[in-house]
C-alpha positions in Angstrom: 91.6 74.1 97.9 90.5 78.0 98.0 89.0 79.5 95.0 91.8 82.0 93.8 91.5 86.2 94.6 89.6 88.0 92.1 91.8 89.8 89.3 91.9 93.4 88.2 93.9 95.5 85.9 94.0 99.0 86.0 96.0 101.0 84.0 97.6 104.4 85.0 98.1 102.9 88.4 101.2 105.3 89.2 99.9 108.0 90.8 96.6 109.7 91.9 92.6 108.1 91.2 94.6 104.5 89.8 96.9 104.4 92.7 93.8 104.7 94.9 92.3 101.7 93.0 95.1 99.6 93.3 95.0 99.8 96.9 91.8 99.5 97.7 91.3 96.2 95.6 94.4 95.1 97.3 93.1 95.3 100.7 89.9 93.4 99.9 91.9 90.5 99.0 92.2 91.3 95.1 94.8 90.6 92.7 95.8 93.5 91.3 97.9 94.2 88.0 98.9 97.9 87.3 100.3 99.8 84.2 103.1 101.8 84.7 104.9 103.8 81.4 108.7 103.4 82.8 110.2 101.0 84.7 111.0 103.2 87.5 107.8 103.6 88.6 106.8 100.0 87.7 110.0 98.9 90.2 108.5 101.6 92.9 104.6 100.1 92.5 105.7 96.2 92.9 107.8 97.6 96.1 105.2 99.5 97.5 102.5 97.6 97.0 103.5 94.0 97.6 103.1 90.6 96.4 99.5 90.9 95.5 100.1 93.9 93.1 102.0 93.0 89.5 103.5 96.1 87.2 102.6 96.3 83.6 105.1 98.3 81.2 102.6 99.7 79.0 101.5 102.4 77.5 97.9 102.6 76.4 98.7 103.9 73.1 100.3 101.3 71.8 99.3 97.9 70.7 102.1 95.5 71.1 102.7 96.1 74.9 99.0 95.8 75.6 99.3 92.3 73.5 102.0 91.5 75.9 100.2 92.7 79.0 97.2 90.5 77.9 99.6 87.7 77.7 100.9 88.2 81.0 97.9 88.6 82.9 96.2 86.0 80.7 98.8 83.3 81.9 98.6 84.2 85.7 94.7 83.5 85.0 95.6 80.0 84.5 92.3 79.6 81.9 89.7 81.9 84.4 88.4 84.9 83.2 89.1 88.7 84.3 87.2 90.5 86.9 87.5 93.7 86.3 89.4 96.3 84.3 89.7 99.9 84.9 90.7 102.0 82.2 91.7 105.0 83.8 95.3 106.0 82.2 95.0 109.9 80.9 96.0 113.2 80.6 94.9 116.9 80.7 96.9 119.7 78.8 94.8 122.8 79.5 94.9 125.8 76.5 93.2 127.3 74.2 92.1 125.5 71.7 93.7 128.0 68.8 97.1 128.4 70.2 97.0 124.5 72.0 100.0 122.5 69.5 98.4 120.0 67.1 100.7 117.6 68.6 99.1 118.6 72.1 95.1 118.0 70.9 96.8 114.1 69.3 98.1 113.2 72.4 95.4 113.9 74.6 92.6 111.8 72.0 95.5 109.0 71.7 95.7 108.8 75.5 92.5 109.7 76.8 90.3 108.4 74.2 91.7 105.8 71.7 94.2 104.3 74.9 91.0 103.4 76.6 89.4 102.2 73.7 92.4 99.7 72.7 92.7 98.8 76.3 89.5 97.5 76.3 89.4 95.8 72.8 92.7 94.0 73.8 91.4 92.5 77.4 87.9 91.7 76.0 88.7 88.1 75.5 89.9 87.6 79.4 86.6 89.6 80.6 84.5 86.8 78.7 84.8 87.5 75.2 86.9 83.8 74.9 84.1 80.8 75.7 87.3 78.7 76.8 87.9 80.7 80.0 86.1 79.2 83.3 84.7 82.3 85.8 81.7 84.8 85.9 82.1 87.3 83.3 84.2 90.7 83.8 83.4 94.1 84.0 84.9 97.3 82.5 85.3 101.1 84.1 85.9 103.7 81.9 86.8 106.9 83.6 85.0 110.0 82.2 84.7 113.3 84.4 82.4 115.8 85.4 83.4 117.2 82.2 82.6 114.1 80.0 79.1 115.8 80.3 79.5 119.9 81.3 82.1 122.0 79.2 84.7 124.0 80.7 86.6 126.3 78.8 90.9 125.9 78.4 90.5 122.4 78.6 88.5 121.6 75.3 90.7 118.9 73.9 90.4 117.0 77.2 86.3 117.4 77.5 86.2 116.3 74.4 87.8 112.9 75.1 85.9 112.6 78.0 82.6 112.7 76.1 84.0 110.2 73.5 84.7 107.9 76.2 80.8 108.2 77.7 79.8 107.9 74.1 81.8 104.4 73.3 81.3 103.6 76.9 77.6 103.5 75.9 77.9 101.8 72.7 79.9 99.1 74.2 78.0 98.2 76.8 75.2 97.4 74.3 77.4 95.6 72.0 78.8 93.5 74.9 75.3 92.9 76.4 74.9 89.8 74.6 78.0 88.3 76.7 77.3 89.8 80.2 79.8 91.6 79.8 79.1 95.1 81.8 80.6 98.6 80.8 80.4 101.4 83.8 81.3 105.1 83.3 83.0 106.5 86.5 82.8 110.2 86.2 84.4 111.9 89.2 84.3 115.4 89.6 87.7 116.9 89.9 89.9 115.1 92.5 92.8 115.8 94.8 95.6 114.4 92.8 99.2 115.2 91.5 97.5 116.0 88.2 97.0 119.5 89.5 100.6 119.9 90.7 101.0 118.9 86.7 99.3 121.1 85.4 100.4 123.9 87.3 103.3 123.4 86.3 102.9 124.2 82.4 102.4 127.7 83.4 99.7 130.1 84.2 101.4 132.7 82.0 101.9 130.1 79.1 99.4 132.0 77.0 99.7 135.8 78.1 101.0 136.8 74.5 97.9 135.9 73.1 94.1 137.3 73.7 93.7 134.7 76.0 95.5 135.0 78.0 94.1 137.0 81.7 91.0 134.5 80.7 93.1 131.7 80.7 95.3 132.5 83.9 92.0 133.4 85.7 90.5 130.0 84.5 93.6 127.6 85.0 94.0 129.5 88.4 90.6 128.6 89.4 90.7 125.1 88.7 94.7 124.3 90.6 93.5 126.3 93.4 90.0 125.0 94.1 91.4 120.9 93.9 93.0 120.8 96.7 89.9 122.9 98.5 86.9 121.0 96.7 88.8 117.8 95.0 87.0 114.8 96.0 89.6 112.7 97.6 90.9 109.7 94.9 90.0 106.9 97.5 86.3 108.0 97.2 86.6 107.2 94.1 88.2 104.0 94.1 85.3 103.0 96.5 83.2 103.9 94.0 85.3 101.8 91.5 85.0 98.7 93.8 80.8 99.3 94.6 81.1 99.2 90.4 82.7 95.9 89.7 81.4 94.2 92.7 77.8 95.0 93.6 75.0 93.0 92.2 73.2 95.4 89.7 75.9 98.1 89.6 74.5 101.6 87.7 75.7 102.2 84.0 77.1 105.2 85.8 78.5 106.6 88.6 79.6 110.5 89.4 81.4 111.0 93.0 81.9 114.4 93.8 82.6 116.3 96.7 79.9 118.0 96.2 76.9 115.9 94.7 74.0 118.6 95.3 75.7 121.5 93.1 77.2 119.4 90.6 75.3 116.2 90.1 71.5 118.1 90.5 72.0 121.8 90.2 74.3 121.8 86.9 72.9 119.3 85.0 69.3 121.3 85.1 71.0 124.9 84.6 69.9 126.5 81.3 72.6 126.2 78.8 72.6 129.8 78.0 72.4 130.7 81.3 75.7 128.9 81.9 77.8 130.0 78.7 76.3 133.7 80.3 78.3 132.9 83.3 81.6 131.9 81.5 81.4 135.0 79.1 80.9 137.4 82.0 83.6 136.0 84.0 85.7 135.3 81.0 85.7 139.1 79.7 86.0 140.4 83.3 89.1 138.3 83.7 90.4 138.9 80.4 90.6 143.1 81.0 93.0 142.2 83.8 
């Protein structure tokens, strides 16, 4: 009798970078479950995707549907362990930090930060965790950014999650050591996704009663535009995702981007001054218009 497919779960699989991954675990002969927050899309993923792909309803926040999903995707695993699991559900509201809602700055940590962190608490025991399950032991992907380690401005409450997720991505994988248990930051830079189309949508002018606002249209402007021009495309990073869980001695971290040299060389080895010079010039400029 074959040995049964490999199993992942990735959450956020509705749309854009998750999507991607679903896919391409799919066509290497994975079995793949995927979190969806309504059923509508859940119905839309199973139909689109096929008999190898199962919806989870489940939102990352909250701790008695990830119970269930473990329970699901425990039973399917018939007593083997997890192979992978990608915790990739989140969300960016761009703003100013002074005039960005409180409930706004919650959501974003809840999703973003502590989602991933619960995700990954609740699965541990499928991954290897549970000395009962059969199987080599599973991998986690957290996904960070560019700007998990380089800080753009209007999107502060997002960067900030994305550094608290390379931080406890970093603690984890020490702590989980001990079991073989491997934690992997993916930290795309900024892909082509219907995230953009999103966030466009909240509105260039959103903020032009404030201070901020020129800075902030210029800013948010910048970022929609250049996506779809410079957006790595989400099934690089899902390649990326499968090199992670897959490859022999995978790196504790991996950064696709469309455009390695700049981002992944040049950035990291600017001055910091020298960059916040850059934002402040542009910033004002854009801010007297």
């Amino acid at each position: 009798m074959p040995s049964p497919p490999p199993t992942l779960v990735v959450t956020g699989a509705t749309s854009g970078i998750g999507l991607a991954i679903a896919r391409e675990f799919l066509a290497r002969g994975w079995r793949v479950f995927g979190s969806a927050r309504r059923e509508e899309d859940a119905a839309r993923l199973a139909d689109e995707l096929g008999p190898g792909f199962t919806p989870l309803l489940l939102d990352v926040t909250d701790e008695a549907a990830l119970a269930r999903a473990v329970e699901t995707v425990g039973a399917a695993l018939d007593g083997r362990r997890l192979a992978g699991l990608v915790a990739n559900a989140g969300i960016g509201i761009p703003a100013p930090l002074e005039h960005q809602e409180v409930a706004e700055i919650r959501r974003q940590i809840e999703v973003n930060l502590v989602g991933t962190m619960l995700t990954a608490r609740a699965f541990l025991p499928l991954l290897g965790t549970d000395p009962a399950r059969d199987g080599r032991m599973g991998r986690i992907v957290t996904m960070s950014s560019l700007g998990g380690r380089f800080g753009q401005p209007y999107v502060t409450s997002y960067i900030a999650t994305k550094h608290g997720i390379e931080g406890f991505s970093e603690a984890l994988r020490r702590e989980l050591s001990p079991f073989g248990i491997r934690v992997i930051v993916m930290a795309p830079s900024a892909v082509a996704t219907p995230l953009w189309d999103k966030v466009a949508a909240q509105g260039l002018h959103r903020f032009d009663h404030t201070p901020y606002g020129g800075a902030f249209r210029w800013a948010l402007g910048a970022i929609v535009s250049g996506a779809p021009r410079h957006g790595l495309p989400a099934d690089a990073v899902a390649r990326s995702t499968f090199e992670a869980l897959t490859t022999h001695r995978p790196r504790t971290r991996y950064a696709p981007s469309a455009r390695p040299f700049l981002e992944n060389v040049v950035l990291p080895r600017l001055p910091r001054r020298l960059v916040d010079a850059v934002f402040r010039w542009r910033l004002s400029a854009a801010g007297n218009h």
